[in-house]
C-alpha positions in Angstrom: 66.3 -29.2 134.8 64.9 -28.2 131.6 61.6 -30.6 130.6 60.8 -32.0 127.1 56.8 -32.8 126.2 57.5 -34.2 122.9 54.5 -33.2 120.7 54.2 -36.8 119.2 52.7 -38.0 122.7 49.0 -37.9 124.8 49.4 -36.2 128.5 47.1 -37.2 131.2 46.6 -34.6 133.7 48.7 -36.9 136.0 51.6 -37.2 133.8 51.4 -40.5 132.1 51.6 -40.7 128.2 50.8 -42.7 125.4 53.0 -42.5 122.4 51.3 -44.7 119.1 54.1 -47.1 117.5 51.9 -49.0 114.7 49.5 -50.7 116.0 50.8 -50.8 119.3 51.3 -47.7 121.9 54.2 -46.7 124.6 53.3 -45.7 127.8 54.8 -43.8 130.1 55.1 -41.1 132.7 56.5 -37.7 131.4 59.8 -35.5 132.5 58.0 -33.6 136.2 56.8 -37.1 137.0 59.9 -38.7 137.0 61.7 -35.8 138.6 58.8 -36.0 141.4 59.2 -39.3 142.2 62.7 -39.2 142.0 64.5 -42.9 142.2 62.1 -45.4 140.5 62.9 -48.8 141.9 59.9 -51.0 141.2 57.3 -50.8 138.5 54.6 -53.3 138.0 53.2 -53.7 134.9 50.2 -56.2 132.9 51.3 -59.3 130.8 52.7 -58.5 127.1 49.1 -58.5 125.0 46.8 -57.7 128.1 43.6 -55.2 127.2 43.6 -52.5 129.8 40.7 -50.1 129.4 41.2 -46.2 129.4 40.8 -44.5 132.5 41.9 -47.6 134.5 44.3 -48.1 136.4 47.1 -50.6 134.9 50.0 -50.7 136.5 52.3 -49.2 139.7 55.6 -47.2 139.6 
């Protein structure tokens, strides 16, 4: 499987991203995490609007 890192994304060193859209940002994991994990059947995530801080955990895949 071939992997994309689109350039218009922030890597962590363990595979999430943040992709700005406005004001707002998309997170998410990238290509080798997915394939990794392989079936994703839960993910856990904060309310619409919550703050998370950076370097914190926010959420469980």
């Amino acid at each position: 499987m071939a992997l994309s890192f689109p350039t218009d994304c922030r890597y962590s060193d363990s595979h999430e991203y943040t992709r700005p859209e406005g004001d707002l940002a998309r997170v998410g994991i990238s290509a080798f995490a997915v394939d990794q994990l392989g079936d994703i059947v839960f993910v856990e995530l904060p309310a619409v609007g919550a703050a998370v801080t950076q370097g914190q955990s926010f959420g469980t895949v």
